[in-house]
Each structure stands twice: as C-alpha cells, then as structure tokens.
OpenMM code with the backbone's topology and positions (N, CA, C; nanometers):
from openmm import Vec3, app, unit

residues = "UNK UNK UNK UNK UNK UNK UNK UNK UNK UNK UNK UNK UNK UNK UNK UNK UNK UNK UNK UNK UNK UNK UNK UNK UNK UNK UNK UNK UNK UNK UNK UNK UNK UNK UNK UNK UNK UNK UNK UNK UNK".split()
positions = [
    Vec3(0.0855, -0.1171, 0.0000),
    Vec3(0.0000, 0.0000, 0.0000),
    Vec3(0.0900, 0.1232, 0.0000),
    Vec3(0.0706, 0.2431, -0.0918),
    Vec3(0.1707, 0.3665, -0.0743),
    Vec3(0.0355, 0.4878, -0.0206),
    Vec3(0.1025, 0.5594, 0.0315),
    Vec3(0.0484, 0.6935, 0.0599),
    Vec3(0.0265, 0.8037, -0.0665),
    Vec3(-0.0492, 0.8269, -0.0332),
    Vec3(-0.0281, 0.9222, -0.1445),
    Vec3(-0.1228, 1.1074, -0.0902),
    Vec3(-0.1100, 1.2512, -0.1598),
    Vec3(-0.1443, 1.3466, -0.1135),
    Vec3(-0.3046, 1.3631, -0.0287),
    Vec3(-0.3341, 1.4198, 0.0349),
    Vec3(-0.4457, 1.4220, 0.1087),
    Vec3(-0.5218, 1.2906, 0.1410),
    Vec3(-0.4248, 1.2070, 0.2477),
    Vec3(-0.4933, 1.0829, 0.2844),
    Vec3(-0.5619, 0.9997, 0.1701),
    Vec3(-0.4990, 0.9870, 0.0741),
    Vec3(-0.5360, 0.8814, -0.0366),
    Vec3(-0.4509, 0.7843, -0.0254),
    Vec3(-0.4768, 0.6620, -0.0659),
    Vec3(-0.3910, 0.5258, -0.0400),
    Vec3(-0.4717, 0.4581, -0.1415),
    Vec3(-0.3351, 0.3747, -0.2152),
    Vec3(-0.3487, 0.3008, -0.3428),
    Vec3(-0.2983, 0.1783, -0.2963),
    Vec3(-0.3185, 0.0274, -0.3979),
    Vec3(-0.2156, -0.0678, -0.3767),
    Vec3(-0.1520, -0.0508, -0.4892),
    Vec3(-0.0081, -0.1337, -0.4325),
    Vec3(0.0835, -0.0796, -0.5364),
    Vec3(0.1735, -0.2316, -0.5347),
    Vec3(0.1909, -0.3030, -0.6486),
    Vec3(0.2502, -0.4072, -0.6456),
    Vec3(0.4200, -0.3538, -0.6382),
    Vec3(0.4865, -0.5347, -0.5927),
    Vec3(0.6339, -0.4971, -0.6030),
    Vec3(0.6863, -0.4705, -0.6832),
    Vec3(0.6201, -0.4358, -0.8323),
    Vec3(0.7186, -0.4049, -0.9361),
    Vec3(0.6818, -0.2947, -1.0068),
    Vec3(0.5506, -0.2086, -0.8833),
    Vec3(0.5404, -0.0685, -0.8862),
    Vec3(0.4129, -0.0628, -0.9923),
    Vec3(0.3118, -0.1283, -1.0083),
    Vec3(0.2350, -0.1412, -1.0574),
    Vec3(0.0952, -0.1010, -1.0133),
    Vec3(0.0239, 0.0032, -1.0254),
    Vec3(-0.0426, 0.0603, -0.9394),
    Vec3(-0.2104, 0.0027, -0.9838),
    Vec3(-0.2465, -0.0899, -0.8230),
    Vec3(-0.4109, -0.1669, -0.9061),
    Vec3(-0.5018, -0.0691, -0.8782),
    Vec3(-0.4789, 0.0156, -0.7744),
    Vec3(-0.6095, 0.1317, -0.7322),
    Vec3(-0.6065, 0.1317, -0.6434),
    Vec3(-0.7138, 0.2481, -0.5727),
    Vec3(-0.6837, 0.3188, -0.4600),
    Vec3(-0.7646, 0.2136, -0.3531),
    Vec3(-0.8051, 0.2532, -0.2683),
    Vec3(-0.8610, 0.1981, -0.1469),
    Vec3(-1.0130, 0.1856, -0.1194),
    Vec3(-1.0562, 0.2783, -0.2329),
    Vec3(-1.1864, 0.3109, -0.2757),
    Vec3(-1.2175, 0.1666, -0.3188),
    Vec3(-1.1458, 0.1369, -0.4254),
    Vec3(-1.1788, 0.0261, -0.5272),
    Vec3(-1.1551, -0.0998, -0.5005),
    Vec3(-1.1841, -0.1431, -0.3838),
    Vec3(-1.1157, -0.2666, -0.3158),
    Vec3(-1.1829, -0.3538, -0.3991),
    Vec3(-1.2652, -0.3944, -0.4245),
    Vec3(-1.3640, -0.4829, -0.5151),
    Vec3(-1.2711, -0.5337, -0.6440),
    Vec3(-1.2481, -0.3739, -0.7027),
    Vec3(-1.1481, -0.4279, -0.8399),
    Vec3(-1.0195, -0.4457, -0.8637),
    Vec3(-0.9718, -0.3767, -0.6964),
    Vec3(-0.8287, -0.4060, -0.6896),
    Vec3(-0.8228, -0.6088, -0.6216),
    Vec3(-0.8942, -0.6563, -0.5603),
    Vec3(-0.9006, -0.8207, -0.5430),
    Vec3(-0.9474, -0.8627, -0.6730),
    Vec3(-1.0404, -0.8412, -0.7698),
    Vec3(-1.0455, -0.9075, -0.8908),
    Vec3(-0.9337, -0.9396, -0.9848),
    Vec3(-0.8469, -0.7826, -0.9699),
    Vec3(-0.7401, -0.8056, -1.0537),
    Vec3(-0.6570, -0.8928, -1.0055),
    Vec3(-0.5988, -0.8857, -0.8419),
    Vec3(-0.5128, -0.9344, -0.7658),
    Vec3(-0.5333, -1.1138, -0.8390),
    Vec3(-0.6997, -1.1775, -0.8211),
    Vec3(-0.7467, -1.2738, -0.8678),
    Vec3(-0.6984, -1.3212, -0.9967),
    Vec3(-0.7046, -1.2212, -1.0921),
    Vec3(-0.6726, -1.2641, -1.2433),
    Vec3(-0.5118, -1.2686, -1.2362),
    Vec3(-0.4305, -1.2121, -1.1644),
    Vec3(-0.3216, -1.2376, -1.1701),
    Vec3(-0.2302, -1.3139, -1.1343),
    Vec3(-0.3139, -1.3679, -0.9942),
    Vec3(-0.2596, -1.4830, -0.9452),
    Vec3(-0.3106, -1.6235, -1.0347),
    Vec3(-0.4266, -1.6483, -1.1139),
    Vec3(-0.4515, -1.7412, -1.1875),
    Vec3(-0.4138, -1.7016, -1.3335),
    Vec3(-0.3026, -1.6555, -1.3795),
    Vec3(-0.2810, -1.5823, -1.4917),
    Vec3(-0.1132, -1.6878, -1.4574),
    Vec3(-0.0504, -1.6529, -1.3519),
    Vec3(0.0951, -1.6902, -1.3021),
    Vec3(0.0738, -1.8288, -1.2780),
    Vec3(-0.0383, -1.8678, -1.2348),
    Vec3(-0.0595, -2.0528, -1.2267),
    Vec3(-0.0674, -2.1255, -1.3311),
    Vec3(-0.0892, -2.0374, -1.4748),
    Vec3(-0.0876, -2.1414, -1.6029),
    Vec3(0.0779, -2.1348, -1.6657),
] * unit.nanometer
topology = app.Topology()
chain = topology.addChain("A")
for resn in residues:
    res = topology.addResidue(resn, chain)
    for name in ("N", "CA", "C"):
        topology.addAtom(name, app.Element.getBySymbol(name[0]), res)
C-alpha cells in the first residue's frame, strides 16, 4: 500500500504497478485474482 497526497492510499505491487486506490477494493481483489490465476498457467 503507498500513501499518497491528502490521505489517499493506493495498492501498489512490487514491481510498482499501481491496481487502485482503497476506494476500489472490489477491483483491486479481482485483478489481484486474475493475476494470481494468470501466473498458475
């Protein structure tokens, strides 16, 4: 998770890949989802 200006917070993968803010938790786990079954094939 990074900080970002006026109390906003994003996730941010280790290779700096930004899925969305904190708002979007819904589509930031969908993606998280497609990516982890994306790396399993």
């Amino acid at each position: 998770m990074c900080a970002g200006a006026e109390g906003v917070y994003a996730y941010v993968t280790g290779h700096g890949r930004l899925l969305g803010t904190t708002d979007e938790v819904r589509h930031v786990a969908r993606l998280l989802m497609w990516m982890v079954a994306r790396r399993k094939r």
